[in-house]
C-alpha positions as CSV (number, residue, x, y, z in Angstrom):
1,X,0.0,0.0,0.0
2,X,3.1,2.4,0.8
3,X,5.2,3.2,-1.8
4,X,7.8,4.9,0.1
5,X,6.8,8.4,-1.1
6,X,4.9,10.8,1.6
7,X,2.4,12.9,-1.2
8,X,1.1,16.0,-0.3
9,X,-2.6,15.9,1.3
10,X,-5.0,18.1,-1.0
11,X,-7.1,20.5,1.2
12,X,-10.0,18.3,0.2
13,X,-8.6,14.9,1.3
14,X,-7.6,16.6,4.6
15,X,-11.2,17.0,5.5
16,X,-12.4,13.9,4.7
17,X,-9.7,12.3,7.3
18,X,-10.6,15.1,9.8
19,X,-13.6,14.3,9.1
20,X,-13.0,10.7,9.7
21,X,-11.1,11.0,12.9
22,X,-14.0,13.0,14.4
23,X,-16.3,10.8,13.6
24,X,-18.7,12.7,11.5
25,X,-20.6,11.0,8.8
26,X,-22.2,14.1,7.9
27,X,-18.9,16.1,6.9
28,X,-17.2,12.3,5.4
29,X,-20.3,12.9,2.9
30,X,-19.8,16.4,2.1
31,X,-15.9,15.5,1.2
32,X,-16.3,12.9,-1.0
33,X,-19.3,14.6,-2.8
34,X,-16.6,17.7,-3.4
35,X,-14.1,15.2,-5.3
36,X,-11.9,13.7,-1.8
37,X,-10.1,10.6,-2.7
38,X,-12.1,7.7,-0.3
39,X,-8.9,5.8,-0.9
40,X,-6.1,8.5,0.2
41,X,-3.7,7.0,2.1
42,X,-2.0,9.1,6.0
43,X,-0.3,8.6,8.6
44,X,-2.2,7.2,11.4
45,X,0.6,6.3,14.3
46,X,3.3,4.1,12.6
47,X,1.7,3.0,9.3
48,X,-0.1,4.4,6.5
49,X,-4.0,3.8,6.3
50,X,-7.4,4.8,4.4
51,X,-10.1,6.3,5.8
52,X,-12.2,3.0,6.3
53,X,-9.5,1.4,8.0
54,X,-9.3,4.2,10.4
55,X,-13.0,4.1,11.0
56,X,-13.2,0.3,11.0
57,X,-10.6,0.3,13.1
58,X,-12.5,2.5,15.9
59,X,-15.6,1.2,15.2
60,X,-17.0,4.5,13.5
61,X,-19.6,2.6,11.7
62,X,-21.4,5.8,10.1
63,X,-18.6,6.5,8.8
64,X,-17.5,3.6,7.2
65,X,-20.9,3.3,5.9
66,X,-20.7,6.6,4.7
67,X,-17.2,5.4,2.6
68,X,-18.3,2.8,1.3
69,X,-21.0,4.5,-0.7
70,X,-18.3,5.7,-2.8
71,X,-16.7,2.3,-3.5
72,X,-13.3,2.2,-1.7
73,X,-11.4,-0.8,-2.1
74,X,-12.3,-2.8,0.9
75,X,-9.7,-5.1,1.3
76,X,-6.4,-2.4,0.9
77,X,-4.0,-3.2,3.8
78,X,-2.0,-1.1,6.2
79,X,1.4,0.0,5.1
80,X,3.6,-2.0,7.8
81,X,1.3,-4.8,9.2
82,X,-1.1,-5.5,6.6
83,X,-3.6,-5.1,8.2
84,X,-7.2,-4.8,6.5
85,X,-10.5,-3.0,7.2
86,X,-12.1,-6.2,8.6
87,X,-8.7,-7.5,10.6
88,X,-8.9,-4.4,12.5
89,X,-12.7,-4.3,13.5
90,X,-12.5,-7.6,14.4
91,X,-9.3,-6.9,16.5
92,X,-10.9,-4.5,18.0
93,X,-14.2,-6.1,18.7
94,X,-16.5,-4.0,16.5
95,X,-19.3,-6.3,15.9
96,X,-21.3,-4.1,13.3
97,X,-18.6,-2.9,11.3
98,X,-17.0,-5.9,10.6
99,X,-20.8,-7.1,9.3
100,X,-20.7,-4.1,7.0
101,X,-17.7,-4.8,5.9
102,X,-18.4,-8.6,5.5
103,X,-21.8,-7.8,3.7
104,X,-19.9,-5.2,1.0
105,X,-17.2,-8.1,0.2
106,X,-14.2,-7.9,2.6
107,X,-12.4,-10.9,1.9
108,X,-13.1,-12.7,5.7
109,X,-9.6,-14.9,5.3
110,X,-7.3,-12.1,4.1
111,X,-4.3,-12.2,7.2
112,X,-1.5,-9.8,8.0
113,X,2.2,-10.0,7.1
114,X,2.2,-12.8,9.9
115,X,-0.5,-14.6,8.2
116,X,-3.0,-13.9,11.2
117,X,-6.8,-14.1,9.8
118,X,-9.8,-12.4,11.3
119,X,-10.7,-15.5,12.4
120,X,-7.9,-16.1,14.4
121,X,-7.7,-12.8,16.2
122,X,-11.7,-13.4,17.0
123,X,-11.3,-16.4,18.8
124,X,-7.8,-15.1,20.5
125,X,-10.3,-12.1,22.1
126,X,-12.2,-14.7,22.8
127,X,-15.5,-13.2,21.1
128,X,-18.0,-16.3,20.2
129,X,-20.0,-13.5,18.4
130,X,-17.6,-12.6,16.2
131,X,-16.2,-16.1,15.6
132,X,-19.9,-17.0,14.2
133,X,-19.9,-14.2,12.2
134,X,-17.2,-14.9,10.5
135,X,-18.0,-18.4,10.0
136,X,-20.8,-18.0,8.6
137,X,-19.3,-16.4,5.8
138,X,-17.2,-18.6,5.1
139,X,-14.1,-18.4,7.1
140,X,-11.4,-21.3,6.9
141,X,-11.5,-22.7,10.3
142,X,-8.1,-24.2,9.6
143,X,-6.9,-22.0,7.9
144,X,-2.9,-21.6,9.0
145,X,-0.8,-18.7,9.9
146,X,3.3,-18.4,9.0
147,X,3.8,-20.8,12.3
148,X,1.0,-23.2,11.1
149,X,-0.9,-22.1,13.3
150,X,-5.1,-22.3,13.5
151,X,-7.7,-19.8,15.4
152,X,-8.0,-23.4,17.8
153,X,-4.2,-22.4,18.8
154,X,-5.0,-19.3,19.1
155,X,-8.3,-19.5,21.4
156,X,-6.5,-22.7,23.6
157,X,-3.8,-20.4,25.4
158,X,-6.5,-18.5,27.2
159,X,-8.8,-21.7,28.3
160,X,-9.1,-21.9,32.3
161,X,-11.1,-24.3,34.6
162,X,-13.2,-21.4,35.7
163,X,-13.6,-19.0,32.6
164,X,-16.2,-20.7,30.0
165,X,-15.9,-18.0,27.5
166,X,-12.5,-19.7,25.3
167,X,-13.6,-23.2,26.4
168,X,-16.8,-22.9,24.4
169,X,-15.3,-21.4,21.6
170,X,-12.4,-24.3,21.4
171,X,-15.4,-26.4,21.9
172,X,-17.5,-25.3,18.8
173,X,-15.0,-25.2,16.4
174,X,-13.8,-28.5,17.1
175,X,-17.4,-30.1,17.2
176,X,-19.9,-27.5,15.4
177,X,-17.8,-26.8,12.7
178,X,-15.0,-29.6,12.6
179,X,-11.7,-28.1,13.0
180,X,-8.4,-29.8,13.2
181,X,-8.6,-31.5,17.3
182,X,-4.9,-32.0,17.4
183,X,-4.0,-28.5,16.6
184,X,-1.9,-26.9,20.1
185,X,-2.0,-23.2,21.6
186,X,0.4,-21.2,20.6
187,X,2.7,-20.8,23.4
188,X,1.2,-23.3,25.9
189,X,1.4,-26.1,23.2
190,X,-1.4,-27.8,25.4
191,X,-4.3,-30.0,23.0
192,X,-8.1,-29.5,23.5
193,X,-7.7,-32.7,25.3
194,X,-5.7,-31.1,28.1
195,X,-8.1,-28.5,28.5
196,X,-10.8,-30.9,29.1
197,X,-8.7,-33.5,31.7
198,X,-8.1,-30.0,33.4
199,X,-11.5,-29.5,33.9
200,X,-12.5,-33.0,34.2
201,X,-14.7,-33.3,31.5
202,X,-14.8,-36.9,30.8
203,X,-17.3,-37.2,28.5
204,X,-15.1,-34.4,25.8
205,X,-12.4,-36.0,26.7
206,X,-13.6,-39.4,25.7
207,X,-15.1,-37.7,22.3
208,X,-12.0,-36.5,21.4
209,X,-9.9,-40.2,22.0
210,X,-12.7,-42.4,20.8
211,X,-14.5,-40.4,17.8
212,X,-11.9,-37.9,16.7
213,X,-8.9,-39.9,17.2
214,X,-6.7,-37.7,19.4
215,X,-3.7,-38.7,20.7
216,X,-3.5,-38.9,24.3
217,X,0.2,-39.1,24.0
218,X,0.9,-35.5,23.4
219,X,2.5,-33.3,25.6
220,X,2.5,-29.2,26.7
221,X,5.5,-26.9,26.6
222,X,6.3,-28.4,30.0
223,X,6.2,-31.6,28.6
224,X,2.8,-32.8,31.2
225,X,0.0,-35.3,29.3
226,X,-3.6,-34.7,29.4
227,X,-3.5,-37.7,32.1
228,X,-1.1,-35.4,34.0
229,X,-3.4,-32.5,33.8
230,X,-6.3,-34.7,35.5
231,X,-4.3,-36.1,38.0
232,X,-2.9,-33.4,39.4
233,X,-6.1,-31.1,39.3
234,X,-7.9,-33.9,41.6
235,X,-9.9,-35.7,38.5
236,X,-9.2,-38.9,39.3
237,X,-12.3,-40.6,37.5
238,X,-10.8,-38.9,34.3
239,X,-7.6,-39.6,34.8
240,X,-7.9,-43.3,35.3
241,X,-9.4,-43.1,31.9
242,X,-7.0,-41.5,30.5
243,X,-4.6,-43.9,31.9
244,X,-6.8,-46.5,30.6
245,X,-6.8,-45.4,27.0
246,X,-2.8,-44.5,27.4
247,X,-2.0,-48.3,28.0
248,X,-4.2,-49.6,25.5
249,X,-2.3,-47.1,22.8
250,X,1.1,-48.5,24.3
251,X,-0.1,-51.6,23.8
252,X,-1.3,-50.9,19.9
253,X,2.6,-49.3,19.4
254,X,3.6,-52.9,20.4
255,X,2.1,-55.1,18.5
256,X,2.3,-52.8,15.1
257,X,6.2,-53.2,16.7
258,X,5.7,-56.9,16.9
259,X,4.3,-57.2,13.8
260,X,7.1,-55.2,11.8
261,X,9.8,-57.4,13.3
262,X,7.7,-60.1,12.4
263,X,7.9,-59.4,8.7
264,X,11.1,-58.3,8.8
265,X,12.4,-61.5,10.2
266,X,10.0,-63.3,7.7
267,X,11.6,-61.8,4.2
268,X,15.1,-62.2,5.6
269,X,14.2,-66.2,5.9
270,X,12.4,-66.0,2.2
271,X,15.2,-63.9,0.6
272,X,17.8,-67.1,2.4
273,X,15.3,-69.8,1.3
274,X,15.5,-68.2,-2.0
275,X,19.2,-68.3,-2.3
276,X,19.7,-72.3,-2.1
């Protein structure tokens, strides 16, 4: 969007984006109606932006109403982060705009220079309304940022036994509308499956192992098991599940290791037969 050269501001443009920054529809209309470019490009802290980026940004939705009468390319990014129109309402948890913005064709999986999609920083605020929205136009519920990571990593971080709010939205994705289960937070590396021995929630965590597959097997950044996470939280009806279901996966790894030795050892005696 920058292209390195600062271009003077006509007197006209300048009073759309003071008009912007106050808020006033009103004057935004008067502007554009007098030839302002809804696309000029200013400085707005650290990065160049448009005038429905800044109101979409602080959730002036008048205004960006008011913009988008005059068709402004809804999807332009911010100079350094890359930031669109809809990224930033839905950073900034403005519910309407980024429904106006949604309903006049921002692209709802267009990310940042670090990949992050608005779906992504939704369920990192931890805003189920939002997260809906977005889904149901479309979002990629897996879709992955530059670390490969999904808006599941990015809502698990913030899961606690006593706060419902992430829980519910981890909880949807993975079972309303079929994200990837195995996917960890982003600095906890903890599975959905740890979340729910946290809180023992036996009958999750027995959804995840026996109809989604989940490995029990997997560990945090501290290097702690779901079965750890029961245990120690006082779960014990969960944990001795999860123990359960560990053993019978050890047991599984050593009979598919029994059975590759078993071949093994069974073409080295054919490939000998053959040689006589």
């Amino acid at each position: 969007m920058n292209t390195g050269v600062n271009e003077p501001v006509s007197p006209i443009d300048s009073a759309l984006i003071e008009a912007c920054k106050n808020n006033n529809p009103r004057e935004v209309k008067e502007a554009l109606q007098n030839g302002a470019n809804v696309g000029v490009q200013f400085r707005q802290t650290l990065e160049e932006v448009t005038p429905l980026i800044l109101a979409s940004t602080k959730g002036y939705v008048k205004v960006a109403e008011a913009l988008l009468e005059f068709s402004p390319e809804v999807n332009a990014k911010t100079s350094f982060g890359h930031a669109t129109a809809l990224l930033q309402a839905v950073s900034n948890e403005h519910v309407e705009c980024a429904e106006l913005l949604l309903s006049n064709g921002a692209n709802v999986d267009q990310g940042d220079k670090l990949g992050r999609t608005p779906l992504m920083d939704a369920a990192e605020n931890g805003n189920k309304e939002i997260v809906e929205l977005l889904i149901k136009h479309k979002a990629n519920v897996n879709g992955e940022d530059k670390q490969r990571r999904t808006p599941l990593s990015y809502c698990l971080d913030f899961v606690s036994k006593d706060d419902n709010k992430y829980y519910d939205i981890a909880y949807d994705l993975i079972f309303r509308h079929h994200c990837d289960p195995s996917k960890k937070g982003r600095t906890t590396n903890r599975t959905f499956l740890h979340c729910c021995a946290a809180r023992g929630d036996l009958e999750t965590c027995k959804k995840l192992i026996e109809d989604l597959n989940v490995s029990i097997t997997e560990v945090d950044n501290m290097g702690y098991t779901a079965n750890n996470y029961a245990r120690k939280a006082g779960h014990n009806t969960t944990a001795d599940y999860l123990q359960s279901q560990q053993g019978g996966c050890c047991m599984i790894l050593l009979f598919r290791l029994f059975l590759l030795h078993w071949n093994f050892a069974y073409m080295f005696f054919a490939s000998e037969q053959n040689q006589y």
